[in-house]
SEMIKE-959062 format. One record per residue (C-alpha): x, y, z; residue number from 1; residue in one letter. Coordinates in Angstrom, 2 decimals, padded with zeros to 5 digits. Layout:
% SEMIKE-959062
u,v,w,i,aa
X,Y,Z,NUM,A
...
//
This chain:
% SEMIKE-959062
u,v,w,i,aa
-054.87,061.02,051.03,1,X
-055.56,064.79,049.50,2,X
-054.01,067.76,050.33,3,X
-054.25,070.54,053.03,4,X
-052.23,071.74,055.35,5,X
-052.24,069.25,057.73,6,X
-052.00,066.29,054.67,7,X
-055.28,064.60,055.97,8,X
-056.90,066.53,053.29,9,X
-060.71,067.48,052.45,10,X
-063.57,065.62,051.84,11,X
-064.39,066.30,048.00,12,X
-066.23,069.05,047.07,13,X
-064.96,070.77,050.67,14,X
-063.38,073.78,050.64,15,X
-060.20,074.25,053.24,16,X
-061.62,077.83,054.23,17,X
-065.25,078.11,054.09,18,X
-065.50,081.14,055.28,19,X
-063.02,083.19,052.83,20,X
-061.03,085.92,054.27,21,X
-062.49,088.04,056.85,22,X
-064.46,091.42,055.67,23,X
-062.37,094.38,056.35,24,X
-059.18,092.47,055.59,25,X
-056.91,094.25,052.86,26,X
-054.84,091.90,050.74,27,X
-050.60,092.98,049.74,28,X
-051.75,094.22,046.26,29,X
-054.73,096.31,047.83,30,X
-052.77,098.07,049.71,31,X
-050.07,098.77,047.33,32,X
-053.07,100.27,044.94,33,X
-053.96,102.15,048.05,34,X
-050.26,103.73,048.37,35,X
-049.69,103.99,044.81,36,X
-052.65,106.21,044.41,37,X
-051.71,108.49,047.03,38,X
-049.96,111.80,046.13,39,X
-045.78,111.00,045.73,40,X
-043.89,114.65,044.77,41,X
-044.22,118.26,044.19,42,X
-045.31,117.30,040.65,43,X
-048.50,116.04,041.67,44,X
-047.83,112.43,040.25,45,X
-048.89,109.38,042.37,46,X
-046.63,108.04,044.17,47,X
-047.00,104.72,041.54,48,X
-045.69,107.08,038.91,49,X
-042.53,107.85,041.28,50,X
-041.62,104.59,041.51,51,X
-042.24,103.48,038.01,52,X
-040.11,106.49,036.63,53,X
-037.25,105.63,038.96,54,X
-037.95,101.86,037.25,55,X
-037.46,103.16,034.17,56,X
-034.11,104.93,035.07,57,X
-032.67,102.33,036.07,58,X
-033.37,100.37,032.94,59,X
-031.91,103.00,030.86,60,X
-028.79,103.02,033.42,61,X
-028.46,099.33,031.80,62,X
-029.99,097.49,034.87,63,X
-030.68,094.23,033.65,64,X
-033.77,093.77,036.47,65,X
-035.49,096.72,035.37,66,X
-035.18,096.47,031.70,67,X
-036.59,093.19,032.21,68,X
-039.50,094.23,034.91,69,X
-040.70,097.01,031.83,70,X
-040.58,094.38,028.91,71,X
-042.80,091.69,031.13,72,X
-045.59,094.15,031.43,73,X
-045.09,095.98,028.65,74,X
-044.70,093.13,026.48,75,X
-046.29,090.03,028.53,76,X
-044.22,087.32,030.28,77,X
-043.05,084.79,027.62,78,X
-044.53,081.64,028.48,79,X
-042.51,079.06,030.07,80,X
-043.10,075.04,029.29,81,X
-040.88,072.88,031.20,82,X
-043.43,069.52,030.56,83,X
-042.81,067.51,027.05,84,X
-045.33,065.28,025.96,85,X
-044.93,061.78,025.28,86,X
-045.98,062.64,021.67,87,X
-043.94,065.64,021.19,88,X
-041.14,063.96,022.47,89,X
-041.66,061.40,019.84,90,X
-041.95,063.98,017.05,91,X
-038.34,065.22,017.83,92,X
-037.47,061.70,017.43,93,X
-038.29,061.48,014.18,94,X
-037.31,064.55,012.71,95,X
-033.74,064.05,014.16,96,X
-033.67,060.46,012.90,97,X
-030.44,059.54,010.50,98,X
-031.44,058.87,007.19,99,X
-030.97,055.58,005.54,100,X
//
């Protein structure tokens, strides 16, 4: 059985929504772009900006989340590998092997 929601799955090649989402529909991150372009303070800056310097405060108050939020996309996300390989796995072997 394949996936789906309802665990019957799709025939191959089948999407599980054909039709995409509907036109006129704004996704989370559109509308956040929407908001953040939109005027935030007396300074003029975008209310983006307002946020992101509060951010920013925070890290320099020594808040461990916001230090952290700046340096991943500042910086990048360090990638994360949780899966060995068989053949890695045996490479470790060998270079922690006791000598004879």
């Amino acid at each position: 059985m394949d996936g789906g929601i309802t665990g019957k799955g799709f025939k191959k090649g089948q999407s599980g929504n054909p039709k995409g989402r509907p036109k006129g529909v704004q996704s989370i991150p559109d509308l956040l772009r929407k908001i953040g372009s939109e005027e935030g303070s007396v300074d003029g800056l975008s209310k983006l900006e307002v946020v992101l310097r509060k951010v920013f405060g925070f890290a320099v108050d020594g808040r461990a989340w916001a230090v952290q939020f700046i340096a991943d996309r500042t910086e990048g996300k360090a990638i994360e590998r949780s899966v060995v390989s068989d053949e890695w796995k045996e490479v470790v072997k060998e270079a922690y092997k006791p000598e004879s």
